[in-house]
C-alpha positions in Angstrom: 123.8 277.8 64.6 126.1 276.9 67.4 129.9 277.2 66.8 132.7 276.5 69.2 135.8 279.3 68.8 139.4 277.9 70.2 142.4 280.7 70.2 146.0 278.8 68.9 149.4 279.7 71.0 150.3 282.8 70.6 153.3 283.6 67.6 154.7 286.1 67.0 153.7 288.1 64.5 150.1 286.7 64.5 147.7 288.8 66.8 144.4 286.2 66.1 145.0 283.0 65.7 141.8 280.7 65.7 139.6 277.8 65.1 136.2 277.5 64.5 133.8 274.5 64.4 130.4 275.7 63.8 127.2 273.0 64.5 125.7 270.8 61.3 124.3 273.0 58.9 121.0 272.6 57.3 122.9 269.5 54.7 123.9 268.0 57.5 127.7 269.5 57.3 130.3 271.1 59.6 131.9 274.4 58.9 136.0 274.8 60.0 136.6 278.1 60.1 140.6 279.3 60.9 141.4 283.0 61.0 144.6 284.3 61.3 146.2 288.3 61.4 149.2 289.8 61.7 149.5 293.3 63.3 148.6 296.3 60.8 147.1 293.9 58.3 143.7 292.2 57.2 142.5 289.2 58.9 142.4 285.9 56.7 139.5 283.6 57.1 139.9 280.1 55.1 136.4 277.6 55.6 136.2 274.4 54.6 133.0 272.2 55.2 132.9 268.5 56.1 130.5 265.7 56.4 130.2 263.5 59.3 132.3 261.1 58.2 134.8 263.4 57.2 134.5 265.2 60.6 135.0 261.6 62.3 138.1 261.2 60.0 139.5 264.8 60.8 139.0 264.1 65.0 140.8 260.3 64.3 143.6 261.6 63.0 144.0 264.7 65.1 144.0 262.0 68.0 146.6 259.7 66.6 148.6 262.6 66.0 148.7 263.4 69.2 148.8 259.8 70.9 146.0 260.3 72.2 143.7 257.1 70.9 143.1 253.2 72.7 146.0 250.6 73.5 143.9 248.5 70.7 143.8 251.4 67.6 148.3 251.3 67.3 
């Protein structure tokens, strides 16, 4: 299974800070992985798992968010 890994801005106190999108699993869902750790302590993983549709919803709003969408979608 494929999975695309992007690091976050540094901040401070975090030493990892990262997203991952892993490819459709065998149900046809996507994995979003984040992991996060401060310095002398565990890292934290948190996954949550979306269909296409909710995958398509997640992007959408990610791009509106950020202004980033066509003159005809505002």
């Amino acid at each position: 299974m494929k999975s695309i890994e992007s690091e976050a801005l540094f901040e401070k106190p975090f030493l990892v800070n990262s997203i991952i999108i892993s490819d459709k699993d065998e149900d046809g869902n996507y994995t979003i992985t984040t992991r996060q750790q401060k310095r002398g302590r565990k890292l934290h993983e948190q996954s949550m798992k979306f269909t296409q549709s909710g995958m398509n919803a997640l992007l959408g709003m990610w791009m509106a968010q950020t202004g980033n969408v066509p003159d005809d979608w505002k």
